[in-house]
Biopython code that builds the backbone (N, CA, C, O; Angstrom):
import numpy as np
from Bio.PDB.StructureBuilder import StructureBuilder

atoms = [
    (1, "UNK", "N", (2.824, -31.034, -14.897)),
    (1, "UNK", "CA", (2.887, -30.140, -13.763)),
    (1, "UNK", "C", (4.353, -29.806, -13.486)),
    (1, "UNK", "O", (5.092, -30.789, -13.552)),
    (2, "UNK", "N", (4.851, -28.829, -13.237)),
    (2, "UNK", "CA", (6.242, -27.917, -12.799)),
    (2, "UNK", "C", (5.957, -28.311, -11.598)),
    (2, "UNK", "O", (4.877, -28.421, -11.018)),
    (3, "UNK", "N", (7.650, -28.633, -11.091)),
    (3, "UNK", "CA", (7.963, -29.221, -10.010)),
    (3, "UNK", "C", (8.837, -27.806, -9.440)),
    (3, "UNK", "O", (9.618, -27.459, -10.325)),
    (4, "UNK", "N", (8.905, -27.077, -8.456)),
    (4, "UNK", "CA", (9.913, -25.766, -8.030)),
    (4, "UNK", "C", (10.125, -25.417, -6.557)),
    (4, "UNK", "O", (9.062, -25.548, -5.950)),
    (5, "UNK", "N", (10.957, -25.087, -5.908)),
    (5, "UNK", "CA", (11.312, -25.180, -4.804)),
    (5, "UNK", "C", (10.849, -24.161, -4.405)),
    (5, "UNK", "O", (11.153, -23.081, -4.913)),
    (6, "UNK", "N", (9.730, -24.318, -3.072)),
    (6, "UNK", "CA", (9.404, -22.830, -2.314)),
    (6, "UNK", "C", (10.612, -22.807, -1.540)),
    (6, "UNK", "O", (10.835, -23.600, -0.626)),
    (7, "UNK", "N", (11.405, -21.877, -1.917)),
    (7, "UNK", "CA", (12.999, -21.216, -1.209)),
    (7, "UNK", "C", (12.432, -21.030, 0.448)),
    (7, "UNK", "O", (12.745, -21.956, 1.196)),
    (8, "UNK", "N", (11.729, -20.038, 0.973)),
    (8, "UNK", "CA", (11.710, -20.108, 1.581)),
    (8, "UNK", "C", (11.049, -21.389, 2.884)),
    (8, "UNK", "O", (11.420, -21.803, 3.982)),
    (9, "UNK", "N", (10.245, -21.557, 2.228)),
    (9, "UNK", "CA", (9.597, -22.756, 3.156)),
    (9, "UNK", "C", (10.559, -24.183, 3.072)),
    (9, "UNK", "O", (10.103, -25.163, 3.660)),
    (10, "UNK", "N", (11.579, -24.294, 2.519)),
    (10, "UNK", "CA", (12.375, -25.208, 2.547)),
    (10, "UNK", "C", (12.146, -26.708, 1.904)),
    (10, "UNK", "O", (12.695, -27.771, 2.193)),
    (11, "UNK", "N", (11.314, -26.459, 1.103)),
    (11, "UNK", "CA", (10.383, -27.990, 0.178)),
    (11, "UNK", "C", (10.102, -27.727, -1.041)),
    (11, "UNK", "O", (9.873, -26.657, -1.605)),
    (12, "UNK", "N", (10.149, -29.208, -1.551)),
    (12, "UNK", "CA", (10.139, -29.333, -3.159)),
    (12, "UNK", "C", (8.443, -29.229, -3.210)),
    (12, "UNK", "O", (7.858, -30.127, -2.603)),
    (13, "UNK", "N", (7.722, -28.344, -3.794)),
    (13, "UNK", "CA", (6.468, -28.510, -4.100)),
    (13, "UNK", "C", (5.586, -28.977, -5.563)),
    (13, "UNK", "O", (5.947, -28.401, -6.589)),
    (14, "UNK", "N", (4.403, -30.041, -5.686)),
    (14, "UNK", "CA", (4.021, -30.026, -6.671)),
    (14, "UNK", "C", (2.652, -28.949, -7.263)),
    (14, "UNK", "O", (2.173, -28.524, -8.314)),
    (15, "UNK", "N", (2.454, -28.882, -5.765)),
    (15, "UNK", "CA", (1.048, -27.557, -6.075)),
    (15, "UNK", "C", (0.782, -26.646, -5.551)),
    (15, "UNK", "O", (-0.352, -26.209, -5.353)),
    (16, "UNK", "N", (2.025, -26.094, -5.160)),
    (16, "UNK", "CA", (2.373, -25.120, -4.629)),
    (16, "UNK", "C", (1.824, -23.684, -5.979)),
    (16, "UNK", "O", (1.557, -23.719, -7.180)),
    (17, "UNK", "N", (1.872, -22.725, -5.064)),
    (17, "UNK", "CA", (0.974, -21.278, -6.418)),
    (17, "UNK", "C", (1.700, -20.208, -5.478)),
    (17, "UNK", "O", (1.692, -20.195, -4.247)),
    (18, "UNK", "N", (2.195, -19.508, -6.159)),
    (18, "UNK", "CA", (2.168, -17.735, -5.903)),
    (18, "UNK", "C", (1.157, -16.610, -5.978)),
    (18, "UNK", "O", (0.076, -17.080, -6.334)),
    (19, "UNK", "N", (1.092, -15.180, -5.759)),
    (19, "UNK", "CA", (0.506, -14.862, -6.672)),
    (19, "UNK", "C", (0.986, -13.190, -6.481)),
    (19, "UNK", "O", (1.728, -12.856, -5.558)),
    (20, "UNK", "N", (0.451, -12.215, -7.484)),
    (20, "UNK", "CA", (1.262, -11.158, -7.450)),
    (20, "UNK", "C", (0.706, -10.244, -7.306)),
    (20, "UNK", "O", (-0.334, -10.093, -7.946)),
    (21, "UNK", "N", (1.174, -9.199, -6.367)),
    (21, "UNK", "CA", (-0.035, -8.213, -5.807)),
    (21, "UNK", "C", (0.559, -7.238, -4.970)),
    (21, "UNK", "O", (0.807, -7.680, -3.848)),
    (22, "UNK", "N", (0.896, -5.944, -5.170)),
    (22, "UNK", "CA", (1.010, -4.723, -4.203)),
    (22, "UNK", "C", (0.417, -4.641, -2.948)),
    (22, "UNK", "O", (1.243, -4.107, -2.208)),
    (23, "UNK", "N", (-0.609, -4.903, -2.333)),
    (23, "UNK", "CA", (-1.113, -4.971, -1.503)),
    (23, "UNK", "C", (-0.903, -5.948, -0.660)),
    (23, "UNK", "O", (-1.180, -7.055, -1.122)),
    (24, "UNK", "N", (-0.187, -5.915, 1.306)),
    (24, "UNK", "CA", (0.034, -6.557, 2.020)),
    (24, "UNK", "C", (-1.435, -6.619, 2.557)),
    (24, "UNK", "O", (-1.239, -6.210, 3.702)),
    (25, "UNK", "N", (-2.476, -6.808, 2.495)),
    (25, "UNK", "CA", (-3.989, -7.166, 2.997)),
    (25, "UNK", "C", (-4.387, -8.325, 2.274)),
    (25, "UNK", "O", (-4.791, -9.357, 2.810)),
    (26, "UNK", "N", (-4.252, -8.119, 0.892)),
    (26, "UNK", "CA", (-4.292, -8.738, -0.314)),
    (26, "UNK", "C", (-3.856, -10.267, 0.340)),
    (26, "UNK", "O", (-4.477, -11.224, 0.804)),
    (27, "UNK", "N", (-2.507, -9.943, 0.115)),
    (27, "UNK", "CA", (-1.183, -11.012, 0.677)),
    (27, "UNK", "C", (-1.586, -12.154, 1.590)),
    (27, "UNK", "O", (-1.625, -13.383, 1.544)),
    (28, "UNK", "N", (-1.928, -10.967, 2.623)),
    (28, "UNK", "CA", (-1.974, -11.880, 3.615)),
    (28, "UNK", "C", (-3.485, -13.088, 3.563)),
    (28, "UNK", "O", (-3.459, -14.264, 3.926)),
    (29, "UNK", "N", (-4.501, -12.444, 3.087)),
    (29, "UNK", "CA", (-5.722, -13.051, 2.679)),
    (29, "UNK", "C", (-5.429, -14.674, 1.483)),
    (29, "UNK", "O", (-6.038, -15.743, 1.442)),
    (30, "UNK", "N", (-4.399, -14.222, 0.782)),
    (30, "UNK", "CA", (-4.175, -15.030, -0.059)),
    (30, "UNK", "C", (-3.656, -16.145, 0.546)),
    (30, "UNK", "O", (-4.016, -17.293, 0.288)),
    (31, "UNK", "N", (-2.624, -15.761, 1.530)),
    (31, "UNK", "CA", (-1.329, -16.786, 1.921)),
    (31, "UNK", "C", (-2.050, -17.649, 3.285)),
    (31, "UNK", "O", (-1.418, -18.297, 4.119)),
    (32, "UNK", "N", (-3.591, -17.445, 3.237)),
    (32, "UNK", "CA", (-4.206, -18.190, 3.883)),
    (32, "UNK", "C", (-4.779, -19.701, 3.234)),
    (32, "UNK", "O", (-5.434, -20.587, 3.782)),
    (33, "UNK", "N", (-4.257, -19.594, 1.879)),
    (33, "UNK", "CA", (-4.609, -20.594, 1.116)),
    (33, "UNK", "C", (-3.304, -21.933, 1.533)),
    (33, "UNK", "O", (-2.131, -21.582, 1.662)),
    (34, "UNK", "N", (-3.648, -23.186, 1.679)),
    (34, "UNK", "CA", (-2.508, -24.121, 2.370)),
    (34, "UNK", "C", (-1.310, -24.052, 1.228)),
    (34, "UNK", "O", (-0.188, -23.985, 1.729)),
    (35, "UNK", "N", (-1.337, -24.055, 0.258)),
    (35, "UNK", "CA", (-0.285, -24.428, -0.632)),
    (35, "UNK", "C", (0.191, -23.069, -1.004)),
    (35, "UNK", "O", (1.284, -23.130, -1.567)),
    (36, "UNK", "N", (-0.299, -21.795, -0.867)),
    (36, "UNK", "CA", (0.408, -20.961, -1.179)),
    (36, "UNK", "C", (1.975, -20.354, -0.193)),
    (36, "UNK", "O", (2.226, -20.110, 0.987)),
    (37, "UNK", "N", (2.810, -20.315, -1.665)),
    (37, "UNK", "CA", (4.144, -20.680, -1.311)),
    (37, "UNK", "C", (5.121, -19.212, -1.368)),
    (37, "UNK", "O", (6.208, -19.066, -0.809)),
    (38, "UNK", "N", (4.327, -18.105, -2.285)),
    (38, "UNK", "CA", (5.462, -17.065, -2.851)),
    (38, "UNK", "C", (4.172, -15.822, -3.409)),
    (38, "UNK", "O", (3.060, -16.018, -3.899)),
    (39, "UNK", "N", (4.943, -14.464, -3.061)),
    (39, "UNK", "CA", (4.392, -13.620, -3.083)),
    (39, "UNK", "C", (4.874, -13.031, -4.127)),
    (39, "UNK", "O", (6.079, -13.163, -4.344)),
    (40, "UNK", "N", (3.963, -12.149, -5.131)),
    (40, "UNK", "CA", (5.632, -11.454, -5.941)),
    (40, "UNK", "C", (5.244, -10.199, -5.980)),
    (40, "UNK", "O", (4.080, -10.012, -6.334)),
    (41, "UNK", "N", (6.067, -9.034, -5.644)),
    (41, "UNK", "CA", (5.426, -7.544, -5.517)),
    (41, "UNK", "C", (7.152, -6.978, -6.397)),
    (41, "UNK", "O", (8.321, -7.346, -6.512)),
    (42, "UNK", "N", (6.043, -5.670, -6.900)),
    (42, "UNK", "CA", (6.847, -4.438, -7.444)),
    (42, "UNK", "C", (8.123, -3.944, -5.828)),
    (42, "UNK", "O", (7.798, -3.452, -4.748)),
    (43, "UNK", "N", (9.518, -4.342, -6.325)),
    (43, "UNK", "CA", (10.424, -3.522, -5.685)),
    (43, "UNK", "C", (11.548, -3.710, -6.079)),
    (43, "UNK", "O", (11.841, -4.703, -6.745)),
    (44, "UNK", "N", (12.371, -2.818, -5.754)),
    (44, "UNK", "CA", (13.883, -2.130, -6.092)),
    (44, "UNK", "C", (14.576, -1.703, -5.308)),
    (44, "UNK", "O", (14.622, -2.171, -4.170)),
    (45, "UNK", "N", (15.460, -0.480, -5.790)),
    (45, "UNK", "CA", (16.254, 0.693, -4.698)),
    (45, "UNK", "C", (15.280, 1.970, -4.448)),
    (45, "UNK", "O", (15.252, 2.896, -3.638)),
    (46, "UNK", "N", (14.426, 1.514, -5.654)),
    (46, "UNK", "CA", (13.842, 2.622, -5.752)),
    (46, "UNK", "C", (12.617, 2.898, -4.865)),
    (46, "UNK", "O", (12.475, 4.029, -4.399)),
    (47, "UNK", "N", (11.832, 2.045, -4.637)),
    (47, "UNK", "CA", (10.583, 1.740, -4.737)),
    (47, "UNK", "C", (10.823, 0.532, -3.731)),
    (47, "UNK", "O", (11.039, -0.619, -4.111)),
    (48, "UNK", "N", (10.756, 0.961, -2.303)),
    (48, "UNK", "CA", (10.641, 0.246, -1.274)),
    (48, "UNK", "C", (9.708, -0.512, -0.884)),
    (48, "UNK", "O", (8.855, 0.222, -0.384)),
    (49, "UNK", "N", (9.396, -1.553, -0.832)),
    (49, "UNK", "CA", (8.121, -2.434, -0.340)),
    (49, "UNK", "C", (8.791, -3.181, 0.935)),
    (49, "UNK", "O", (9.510, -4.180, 0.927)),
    (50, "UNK", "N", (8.432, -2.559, 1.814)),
    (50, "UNK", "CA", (8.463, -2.779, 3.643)),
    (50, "UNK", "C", (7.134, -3.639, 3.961)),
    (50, "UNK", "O", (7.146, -4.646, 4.668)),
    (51, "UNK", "N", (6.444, -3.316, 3.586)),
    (51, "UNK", "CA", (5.055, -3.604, 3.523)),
    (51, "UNK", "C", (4.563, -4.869, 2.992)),
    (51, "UNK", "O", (3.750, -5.518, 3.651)),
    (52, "UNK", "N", (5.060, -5.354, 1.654)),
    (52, "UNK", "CA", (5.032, -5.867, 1.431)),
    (52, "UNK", "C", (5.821, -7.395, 2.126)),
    (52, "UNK", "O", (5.344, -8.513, 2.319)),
    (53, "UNK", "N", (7.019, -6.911, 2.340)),
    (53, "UNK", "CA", (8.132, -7.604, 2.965)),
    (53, "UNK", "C", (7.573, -8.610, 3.646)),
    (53, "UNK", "O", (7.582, -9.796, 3.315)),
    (54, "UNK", "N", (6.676, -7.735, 5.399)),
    (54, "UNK", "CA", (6.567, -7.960, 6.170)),
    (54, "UNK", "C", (5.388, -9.466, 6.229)),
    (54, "UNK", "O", (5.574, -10.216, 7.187)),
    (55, "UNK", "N", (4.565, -9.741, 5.510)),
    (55, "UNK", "CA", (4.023, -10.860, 5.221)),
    (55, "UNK", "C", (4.847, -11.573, 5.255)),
    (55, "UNK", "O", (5.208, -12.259, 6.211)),
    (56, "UNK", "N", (5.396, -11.502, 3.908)),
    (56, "UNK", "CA", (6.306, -12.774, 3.695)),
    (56, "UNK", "C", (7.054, -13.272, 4.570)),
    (56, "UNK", "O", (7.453, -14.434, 4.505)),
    (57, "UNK", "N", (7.342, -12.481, 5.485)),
    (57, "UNK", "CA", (8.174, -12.484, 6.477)),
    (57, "UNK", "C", (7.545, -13.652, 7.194)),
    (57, "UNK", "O", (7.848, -14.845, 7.218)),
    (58, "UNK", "N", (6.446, -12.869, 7.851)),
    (58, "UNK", "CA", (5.486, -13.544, 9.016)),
    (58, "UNK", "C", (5.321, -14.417, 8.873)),
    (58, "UNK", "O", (5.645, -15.264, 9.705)),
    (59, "UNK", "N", (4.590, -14.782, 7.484)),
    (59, "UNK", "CA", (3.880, -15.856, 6.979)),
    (59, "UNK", "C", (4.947, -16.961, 6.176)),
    (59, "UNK", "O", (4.517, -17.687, 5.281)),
    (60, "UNK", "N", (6.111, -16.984, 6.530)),
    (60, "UNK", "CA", (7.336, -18.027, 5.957)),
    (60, "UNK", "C", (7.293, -17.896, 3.635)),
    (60, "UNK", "O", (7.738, -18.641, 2.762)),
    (61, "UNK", "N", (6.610, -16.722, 3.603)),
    (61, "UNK", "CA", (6.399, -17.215, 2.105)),
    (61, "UNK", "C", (8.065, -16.712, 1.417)),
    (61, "UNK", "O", (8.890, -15.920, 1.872)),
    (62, "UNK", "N", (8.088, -17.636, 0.042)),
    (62, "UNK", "CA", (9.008, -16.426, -0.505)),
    (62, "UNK", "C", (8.258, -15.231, -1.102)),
    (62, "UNK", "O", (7.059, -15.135, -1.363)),
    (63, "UNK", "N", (9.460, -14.155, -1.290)),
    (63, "UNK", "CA", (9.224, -12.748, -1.896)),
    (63, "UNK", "C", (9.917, -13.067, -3.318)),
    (63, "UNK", "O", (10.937, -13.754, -3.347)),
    (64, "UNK", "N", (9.405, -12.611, -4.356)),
    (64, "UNK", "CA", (9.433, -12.577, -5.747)),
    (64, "UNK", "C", (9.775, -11.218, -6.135)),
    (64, "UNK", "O", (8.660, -10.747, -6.358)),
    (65, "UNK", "N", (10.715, -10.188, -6.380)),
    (65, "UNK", "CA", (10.413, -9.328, -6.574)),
    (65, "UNK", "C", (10.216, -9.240, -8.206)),
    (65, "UNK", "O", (10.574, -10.099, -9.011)),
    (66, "UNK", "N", (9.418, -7.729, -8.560)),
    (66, "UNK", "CA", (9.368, -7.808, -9.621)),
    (66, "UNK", "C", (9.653, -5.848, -10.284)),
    (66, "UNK", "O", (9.128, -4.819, -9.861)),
    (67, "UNK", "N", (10.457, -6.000, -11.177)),
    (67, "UNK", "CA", (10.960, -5.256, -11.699)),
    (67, "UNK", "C", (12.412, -4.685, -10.878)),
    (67, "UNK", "O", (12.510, -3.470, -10.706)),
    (68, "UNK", "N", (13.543, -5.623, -10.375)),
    (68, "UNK", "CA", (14.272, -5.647, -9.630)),
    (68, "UNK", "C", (15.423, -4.087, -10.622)),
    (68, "UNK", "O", (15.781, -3.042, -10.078)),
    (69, "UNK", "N", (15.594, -4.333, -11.498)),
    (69, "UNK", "CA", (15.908, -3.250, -12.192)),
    (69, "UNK", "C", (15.511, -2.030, -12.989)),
    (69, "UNK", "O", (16.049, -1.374, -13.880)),
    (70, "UNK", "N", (14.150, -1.961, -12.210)),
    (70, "UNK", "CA", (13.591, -0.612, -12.972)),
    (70, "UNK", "C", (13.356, -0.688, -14.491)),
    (70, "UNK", "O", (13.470, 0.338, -15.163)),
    (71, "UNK", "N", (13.060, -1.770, -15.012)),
    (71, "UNK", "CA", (12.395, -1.417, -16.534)),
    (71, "UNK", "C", (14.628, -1.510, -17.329)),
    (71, "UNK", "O", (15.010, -1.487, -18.499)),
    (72, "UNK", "N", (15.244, -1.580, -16.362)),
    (72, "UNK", "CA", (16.585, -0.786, -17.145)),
    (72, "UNK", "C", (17.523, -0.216, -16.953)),
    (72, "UNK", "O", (18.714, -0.265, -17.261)),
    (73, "UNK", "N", (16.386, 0.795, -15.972)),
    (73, "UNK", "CA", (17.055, 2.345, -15.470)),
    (73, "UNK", "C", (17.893, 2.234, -14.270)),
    (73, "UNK", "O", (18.856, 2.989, -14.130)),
    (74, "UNK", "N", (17.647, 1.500, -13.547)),
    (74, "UNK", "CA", (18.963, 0.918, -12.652)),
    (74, "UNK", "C", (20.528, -0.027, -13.019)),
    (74, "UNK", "O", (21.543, -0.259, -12.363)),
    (75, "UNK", "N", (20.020, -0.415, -14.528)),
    (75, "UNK", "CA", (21.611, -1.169, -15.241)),
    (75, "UNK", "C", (22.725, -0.193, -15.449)),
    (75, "UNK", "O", (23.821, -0.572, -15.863)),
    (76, "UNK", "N", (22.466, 1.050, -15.172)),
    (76, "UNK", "CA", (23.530, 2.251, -15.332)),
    (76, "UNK", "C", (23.589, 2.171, -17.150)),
    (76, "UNK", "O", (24.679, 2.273, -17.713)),
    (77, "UNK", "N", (22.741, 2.046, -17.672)),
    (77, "UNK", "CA", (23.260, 2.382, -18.984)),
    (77, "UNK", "C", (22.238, 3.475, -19.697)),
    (77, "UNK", "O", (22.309, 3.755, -20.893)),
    (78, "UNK", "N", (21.393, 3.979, -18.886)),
    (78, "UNK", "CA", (20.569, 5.385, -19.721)),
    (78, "UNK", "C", (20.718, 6.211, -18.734)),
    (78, "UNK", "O", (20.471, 6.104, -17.533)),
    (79, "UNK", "N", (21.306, 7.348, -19.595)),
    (79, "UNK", "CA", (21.658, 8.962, -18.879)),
    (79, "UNK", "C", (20.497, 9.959, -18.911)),
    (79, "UNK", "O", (19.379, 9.521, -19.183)),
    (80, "UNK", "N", (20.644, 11.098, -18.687)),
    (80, "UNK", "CA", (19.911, 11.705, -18.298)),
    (80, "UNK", "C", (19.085, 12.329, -19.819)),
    (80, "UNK", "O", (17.997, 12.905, -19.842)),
    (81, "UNK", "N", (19.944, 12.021, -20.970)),
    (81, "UNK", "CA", (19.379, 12.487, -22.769)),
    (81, "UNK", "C", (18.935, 10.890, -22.774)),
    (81, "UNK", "O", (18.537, 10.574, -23.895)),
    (82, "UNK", "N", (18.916, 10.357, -22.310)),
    (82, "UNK", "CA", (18.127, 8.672, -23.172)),
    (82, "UNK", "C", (16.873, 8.497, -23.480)),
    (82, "UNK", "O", (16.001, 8.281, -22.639)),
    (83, "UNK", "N", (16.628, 8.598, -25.034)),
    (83, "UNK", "CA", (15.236, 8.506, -24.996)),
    (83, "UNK", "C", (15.117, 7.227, -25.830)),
    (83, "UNK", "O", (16.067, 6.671, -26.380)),
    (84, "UNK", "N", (13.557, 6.736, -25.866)),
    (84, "UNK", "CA", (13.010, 5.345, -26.143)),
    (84, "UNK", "C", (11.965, 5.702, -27.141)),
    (84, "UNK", "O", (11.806, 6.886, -27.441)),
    (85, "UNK", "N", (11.379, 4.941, -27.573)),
    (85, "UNK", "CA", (10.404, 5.023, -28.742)),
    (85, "UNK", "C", (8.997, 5.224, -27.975)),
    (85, "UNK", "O", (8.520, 4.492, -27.108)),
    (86, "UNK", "N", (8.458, 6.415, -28.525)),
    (86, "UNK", "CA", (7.354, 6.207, -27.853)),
    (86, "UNK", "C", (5.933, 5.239, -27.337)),
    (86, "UNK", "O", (4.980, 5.674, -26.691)),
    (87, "UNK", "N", (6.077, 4.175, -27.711)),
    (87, "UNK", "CA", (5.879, 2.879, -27.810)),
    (87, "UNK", "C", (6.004, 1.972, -26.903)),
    (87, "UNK", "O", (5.289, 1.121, -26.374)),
    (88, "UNK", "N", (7.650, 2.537, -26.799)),
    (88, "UNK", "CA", (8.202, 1.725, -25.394)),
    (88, "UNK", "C", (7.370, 1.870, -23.453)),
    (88, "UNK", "O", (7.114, 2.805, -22.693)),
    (89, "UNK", "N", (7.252, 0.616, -23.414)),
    (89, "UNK", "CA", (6.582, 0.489, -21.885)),
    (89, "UNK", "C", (6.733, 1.601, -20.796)),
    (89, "UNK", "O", (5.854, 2.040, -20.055)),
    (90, "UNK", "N", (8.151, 1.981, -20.879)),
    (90, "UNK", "CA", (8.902, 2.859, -20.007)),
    (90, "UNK", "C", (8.390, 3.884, -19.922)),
    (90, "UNK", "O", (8.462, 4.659, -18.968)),
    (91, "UNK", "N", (7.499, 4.091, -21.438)),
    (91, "UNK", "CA", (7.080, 5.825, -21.335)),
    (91, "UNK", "C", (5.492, 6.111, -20.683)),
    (91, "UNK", "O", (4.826, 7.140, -20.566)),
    (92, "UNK", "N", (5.180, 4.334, -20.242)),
    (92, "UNK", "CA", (3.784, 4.263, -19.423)),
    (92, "UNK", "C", (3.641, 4.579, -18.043)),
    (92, "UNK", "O", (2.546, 4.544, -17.483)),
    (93, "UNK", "N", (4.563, 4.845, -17.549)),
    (93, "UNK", "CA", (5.367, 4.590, -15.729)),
    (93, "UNK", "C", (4.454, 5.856, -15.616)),
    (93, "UNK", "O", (4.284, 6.719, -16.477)),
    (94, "UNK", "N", (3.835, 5.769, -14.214)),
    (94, "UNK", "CA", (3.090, 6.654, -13.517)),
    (94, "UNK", "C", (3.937, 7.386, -13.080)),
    (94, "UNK", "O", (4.726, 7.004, -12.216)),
    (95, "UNK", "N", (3.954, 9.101, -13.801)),
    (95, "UNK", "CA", (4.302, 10.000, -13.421)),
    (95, "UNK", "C", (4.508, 10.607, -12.368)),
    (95, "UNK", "O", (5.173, 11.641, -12.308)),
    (96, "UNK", "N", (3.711, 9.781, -10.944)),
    (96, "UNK", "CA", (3.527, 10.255, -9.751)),
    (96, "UNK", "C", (4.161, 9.354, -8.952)),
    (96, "UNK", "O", (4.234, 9.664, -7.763)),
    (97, "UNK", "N", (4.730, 8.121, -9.359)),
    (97, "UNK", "CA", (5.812, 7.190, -8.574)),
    (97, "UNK", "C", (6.921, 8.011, -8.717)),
    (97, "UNK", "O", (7.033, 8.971, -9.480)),
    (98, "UNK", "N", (8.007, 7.420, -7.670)),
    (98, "UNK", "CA", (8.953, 7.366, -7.653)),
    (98, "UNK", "C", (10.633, 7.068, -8.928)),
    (98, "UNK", "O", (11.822, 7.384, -8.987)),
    (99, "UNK", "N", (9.546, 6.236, -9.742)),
    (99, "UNK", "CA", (10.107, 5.895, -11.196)),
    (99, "UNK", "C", (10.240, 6.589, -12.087)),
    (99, "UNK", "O", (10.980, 6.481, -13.065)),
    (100, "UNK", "N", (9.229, 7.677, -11.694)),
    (100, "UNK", "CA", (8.825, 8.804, -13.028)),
    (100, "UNK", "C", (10.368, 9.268, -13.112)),
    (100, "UNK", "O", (10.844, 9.478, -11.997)),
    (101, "UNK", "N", (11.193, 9.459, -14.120)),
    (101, "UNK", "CA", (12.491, 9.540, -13.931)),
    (101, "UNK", "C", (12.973, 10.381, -15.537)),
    (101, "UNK", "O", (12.296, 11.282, -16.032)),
    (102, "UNK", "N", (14.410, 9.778, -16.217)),
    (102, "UNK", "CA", (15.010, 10.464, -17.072)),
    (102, "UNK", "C", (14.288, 10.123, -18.597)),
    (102, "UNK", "O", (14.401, 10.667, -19.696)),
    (103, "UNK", "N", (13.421, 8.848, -18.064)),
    (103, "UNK", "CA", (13.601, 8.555, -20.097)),
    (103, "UNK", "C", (12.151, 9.499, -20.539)),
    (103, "UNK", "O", (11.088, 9.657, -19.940)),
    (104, "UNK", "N", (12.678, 10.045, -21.917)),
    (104, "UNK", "CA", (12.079, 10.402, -22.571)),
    (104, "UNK", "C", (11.766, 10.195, -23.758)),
    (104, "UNK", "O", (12.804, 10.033, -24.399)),
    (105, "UNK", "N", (10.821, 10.110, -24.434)),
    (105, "UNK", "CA", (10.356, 9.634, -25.998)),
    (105, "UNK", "C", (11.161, 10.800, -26.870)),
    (105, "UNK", "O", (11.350, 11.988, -26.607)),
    (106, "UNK", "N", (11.589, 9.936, -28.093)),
    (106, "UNK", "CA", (11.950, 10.907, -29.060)),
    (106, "UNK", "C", (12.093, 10.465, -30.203)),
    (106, "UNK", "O", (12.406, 11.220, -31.122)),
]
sb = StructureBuilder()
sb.init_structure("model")
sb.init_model(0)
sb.init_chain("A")
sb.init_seg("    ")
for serial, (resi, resn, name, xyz) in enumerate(atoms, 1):
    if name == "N":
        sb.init_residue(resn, " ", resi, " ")
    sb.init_atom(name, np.array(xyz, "f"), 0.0, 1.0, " ", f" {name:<3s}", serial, name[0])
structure = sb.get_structure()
């Protein structure tokens, strides 16, 4: 068993669980479980989760974020010609987020 510190709740836990989920309804339903310790949701600069936040908040959990750099596209190293293999994950990003952005397959 992994031994890991819930950051926010301030204790070494042995059965402590996260779990990962866009939805603050979700969240909060979950973090009704005693040992749950950490939330982990999609956010960035880009892609604000307020919403998400606000549980964790309430409910003392930590926040996990996930995809803190955009796949990349926030390391400042692909311009506005950067393209990826069409293959690549990047070229799966829902066109209708906020992410939908510069890379293109080529």
């Amino acid at each position: 068993m992994t031994r890991w510190l819930a950051v926010s709740q301030n204790r070494t836990c042995d059965q402590c669980y996260g779990w990962s989920t866009d939805f603050p309804d979700r969240a909060r339903l979950f973090a009704q479980g005693r040992r749950c310790a950490a939330i982990q949701f999609q956010m960035n600069v880009i892609e604000d989760a307020a919403p998400m936040v606000a549980p964790c908040e309430e409910l003392d959990l930590a926040a996990i974020t996930r995809g803190p750099l955009a796949m990349g596209v926030l390391t400042g190293k692909d311009t506005a010609g950067t393209r990826v293999p069409s293959d690549d994950v990047r070229t799966q990003v829902d066109r209708n987020s906020r992410m939908a952005g510069p890379i293109q397959t080529g």
